[in-house]
N, C-alpha and C positions, 0 to 999 in steps of 0.2 A: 076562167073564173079565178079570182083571187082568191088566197087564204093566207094565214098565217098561223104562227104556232104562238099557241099561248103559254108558254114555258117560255120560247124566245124574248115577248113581250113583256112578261112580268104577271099576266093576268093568273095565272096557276103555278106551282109549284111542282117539281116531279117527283110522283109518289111513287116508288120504285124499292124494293128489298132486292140484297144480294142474292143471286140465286143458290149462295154457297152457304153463306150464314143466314140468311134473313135480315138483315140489319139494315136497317132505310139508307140507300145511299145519298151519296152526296151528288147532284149536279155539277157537273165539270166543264158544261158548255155545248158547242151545236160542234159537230165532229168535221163539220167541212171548214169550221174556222181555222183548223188544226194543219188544211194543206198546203200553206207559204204565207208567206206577210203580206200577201193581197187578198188574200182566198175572203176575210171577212167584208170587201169592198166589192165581191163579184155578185152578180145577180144569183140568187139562189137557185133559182129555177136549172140555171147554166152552171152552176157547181155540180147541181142533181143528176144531170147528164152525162158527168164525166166522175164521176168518185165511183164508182165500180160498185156500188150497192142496187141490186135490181130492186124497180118497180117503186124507189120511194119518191119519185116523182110523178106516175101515174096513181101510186096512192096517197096520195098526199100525206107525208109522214117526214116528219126533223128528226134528222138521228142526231140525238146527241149523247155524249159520253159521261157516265156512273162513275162515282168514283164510291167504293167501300173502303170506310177507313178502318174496318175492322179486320177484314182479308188484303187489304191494300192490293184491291184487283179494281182493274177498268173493265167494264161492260159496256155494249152496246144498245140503247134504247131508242125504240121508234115510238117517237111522241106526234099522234093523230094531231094535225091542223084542223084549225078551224074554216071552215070553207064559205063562199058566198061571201066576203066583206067586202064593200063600199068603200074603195079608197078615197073617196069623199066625205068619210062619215069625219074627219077632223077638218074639214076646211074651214075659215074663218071666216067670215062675211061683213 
């Protein structure tokens, strides 16, 4: 089954507070983009398999990385993909 995250894509915003302050963090990006100058070019699926974070690939979940500019601390955020999409649903005809 296909998915995708809608944070990645642009379709939602991540709505996320510091758990230290409260303060809506800032999106910083998908965390597996972060493991070399290729790592944003690997299939995700095959990223998901080797970054050492259990199960976010049988749950389908994008981690990606919080930034609070107010504690100037990184967090970790599992953003639920959306599941079932039709990679045909932009084909052009």
């Amino acid at each position: 089954m296909d998915s995708m995250c809608p944070v990645c894509n642009g379709f939602t915003a991540m709505q996320a507070t510091c758990p230290a302050c409260n303060q809506m963090i800032q999106d910083a990006g998908r965390l597996s983009d972060l493991f070399g100058k290729y790592s944003p070019y690997r299939p995700i699926d095959a990223l998901k398999q080797t970054n050492g974070i259990a199960h976010d690939l049988d749950d389908r979940t994008c981690v990606h990385v919080g930034w609070c500019p107010a504690c100037r601390e990184e967090f970790l955020y599992h953003i639920g993909e959306w599941t079932g999409i039709d990679p045909a649903w932009h084909t052009i005809e």
